[in-house]
C-alpha atoms as one frame of an Amber mdcrd trajectory, in Angstrom:
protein
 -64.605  19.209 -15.438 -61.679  21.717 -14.766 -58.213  20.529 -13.654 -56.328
  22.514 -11.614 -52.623  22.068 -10.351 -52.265  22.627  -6.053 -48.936  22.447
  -4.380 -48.716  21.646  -0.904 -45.682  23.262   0.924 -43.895  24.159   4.353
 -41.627  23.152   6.281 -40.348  19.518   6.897 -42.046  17.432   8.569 -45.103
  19.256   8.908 -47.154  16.366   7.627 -47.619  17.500   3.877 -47.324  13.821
   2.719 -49.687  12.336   5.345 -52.343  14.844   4.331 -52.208  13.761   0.524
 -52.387  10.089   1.664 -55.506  10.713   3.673 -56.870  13.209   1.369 -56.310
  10.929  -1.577 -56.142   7.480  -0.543 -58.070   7.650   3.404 -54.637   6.199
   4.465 -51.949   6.986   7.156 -48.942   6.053   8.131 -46.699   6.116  11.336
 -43.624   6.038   9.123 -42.004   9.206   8.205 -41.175   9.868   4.592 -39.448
  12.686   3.693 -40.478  13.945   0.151 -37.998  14.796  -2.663 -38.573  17.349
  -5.102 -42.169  16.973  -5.615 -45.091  13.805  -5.654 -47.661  14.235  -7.863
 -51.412  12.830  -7.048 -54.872  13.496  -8.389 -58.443  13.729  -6.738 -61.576
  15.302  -8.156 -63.876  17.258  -5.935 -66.705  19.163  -5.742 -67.014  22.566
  -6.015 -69.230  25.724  -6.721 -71.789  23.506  -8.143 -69.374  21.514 -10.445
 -66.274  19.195 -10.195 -62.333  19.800 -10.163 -60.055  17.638 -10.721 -57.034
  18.443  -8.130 -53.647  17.897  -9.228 -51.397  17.694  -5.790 -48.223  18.095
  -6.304 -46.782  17.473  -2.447 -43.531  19.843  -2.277 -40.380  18.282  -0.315
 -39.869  21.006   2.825 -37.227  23.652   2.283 -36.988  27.102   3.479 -39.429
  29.795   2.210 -36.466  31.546  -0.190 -35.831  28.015  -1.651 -40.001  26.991
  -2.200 -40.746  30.620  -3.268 -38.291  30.000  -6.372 -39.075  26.094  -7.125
 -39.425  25.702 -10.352 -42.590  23.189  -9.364 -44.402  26.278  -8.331 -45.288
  27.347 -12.042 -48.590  27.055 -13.297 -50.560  26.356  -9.842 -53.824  27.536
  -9.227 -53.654  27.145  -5.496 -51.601  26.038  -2.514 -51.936  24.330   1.032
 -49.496  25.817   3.306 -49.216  23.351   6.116 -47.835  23.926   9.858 -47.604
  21.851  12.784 -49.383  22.051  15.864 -47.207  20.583  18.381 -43.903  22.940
  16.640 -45.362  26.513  17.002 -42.106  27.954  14.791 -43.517  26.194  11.686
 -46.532  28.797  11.927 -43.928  31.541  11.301 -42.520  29.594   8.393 -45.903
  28.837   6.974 -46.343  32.480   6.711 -43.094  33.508   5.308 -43.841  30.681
   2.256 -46.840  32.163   1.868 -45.181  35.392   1.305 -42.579  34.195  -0.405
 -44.478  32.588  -2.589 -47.152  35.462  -3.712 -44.014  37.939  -4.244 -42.302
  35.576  -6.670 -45.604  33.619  -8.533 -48.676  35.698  -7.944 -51.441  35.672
  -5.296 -52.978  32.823  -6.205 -56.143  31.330  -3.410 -54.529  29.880  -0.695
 -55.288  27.857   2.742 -53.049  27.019   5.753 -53.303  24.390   7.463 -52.438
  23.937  11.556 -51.646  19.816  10.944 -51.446  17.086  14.065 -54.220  17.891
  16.270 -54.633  14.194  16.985 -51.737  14.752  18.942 -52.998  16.773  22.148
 -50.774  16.553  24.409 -48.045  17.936  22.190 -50.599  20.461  20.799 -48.650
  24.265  21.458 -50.331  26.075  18.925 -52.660  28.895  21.091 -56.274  29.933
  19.127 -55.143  33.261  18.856 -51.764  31.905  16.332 -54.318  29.961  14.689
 -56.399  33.211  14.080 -54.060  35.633  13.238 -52.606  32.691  10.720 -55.945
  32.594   9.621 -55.892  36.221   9.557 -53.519  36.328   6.880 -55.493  35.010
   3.886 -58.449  34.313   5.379 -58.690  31.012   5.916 -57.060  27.796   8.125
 -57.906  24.684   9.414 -57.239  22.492  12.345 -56.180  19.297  10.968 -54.937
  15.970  11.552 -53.752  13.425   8.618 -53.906  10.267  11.328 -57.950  10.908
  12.221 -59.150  12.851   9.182 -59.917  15.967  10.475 -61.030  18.457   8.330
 -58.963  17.581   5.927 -61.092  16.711   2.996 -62.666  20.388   4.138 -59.612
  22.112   3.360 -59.000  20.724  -0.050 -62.448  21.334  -0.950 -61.973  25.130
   0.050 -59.375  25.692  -1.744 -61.302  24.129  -4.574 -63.863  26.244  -3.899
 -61.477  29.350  -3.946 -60.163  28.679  -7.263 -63.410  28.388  -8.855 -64.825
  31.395  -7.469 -61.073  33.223  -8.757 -62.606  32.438 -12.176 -66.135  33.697
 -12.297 -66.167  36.883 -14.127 -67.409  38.566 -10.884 -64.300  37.768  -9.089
 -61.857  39.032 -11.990 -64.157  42.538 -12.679
């Protein structure tokens, strides 16, 4: 089994925490709470035919300039970059950490996430910001911490990702 440090980051309250609870523990909570510095969790997976163990580290929400030079950052294989349906601006952030991010620790595999879609009535994120998000590395989800929606999917892609990153095909 391979272990392999993730860090889950944008802005605040995006729903970064929720999506660990789910993802981790099938839990939610109504209650906001605000992450400092970083939590650290652990789920195995699996992936390409074999199984991961994920090390989450869930990032407290800053500004891209201040994620892109945490300290926390170091050593990750992957990263979640989470947005928030009903606040269309966090889409713009989400990008500019991803940015951020590959500039200052390497493009590493990465998947966004387009959190709260339980919540349709406060949904404002169109398809086409979804796609062009998507767009920018390739792949994003539609997801929602509260129902489960597709978030054990996205973790497992990003699984996925990192394996594949290591086969000697994908490094010739």
């Amino acid at each position: 089994m391979t272990k392999k440090k993730i860090c889950l980051l944008g802005a605040p309250g995006v729903g970064k925490t929720s999506l660990v609870a789910r993802f981790v523990k099938s839990i939610f909570s109504e209650k906001y709470q605000a992450s400092v510095g970083a939590k650290v969790d652990k789920k195995t997976v699996h992936a390409n035919g074999g199984q991961v163990e994920l090390v989450i580290w869930d990032m407290a929400g800053d500004s891209a300039d201040r994620i892109s030079h945490s300290p926390y950052l170091r050593g990750s294989s992957g990263h979640l970059v989470v947005a928030d349906g009903t606040q269309p601006e966090t889409l713009e952030e989400a990008i500019r950490v991803a940015h951020e991010v590959a500039v200052n620790h390497g493009d590493v595999p990465l998947v966004f996430l387009v959190n709260k879609s339980d919540l349709t009535n406060l949904w404002r994120v169109t398809p086409a910001a979804i796609a062009r998000l998507a767009g920018e590395k390739g792949h994003a989800f539609v997801t929602s911490a509260k129902s489960g929606e597709c978030v054990e999917q996205a973790f497992v892609k990003l699984a996925e990702m990192m394996a594949a990153a290591e086969t000697p095909a994908a490094n010739a």
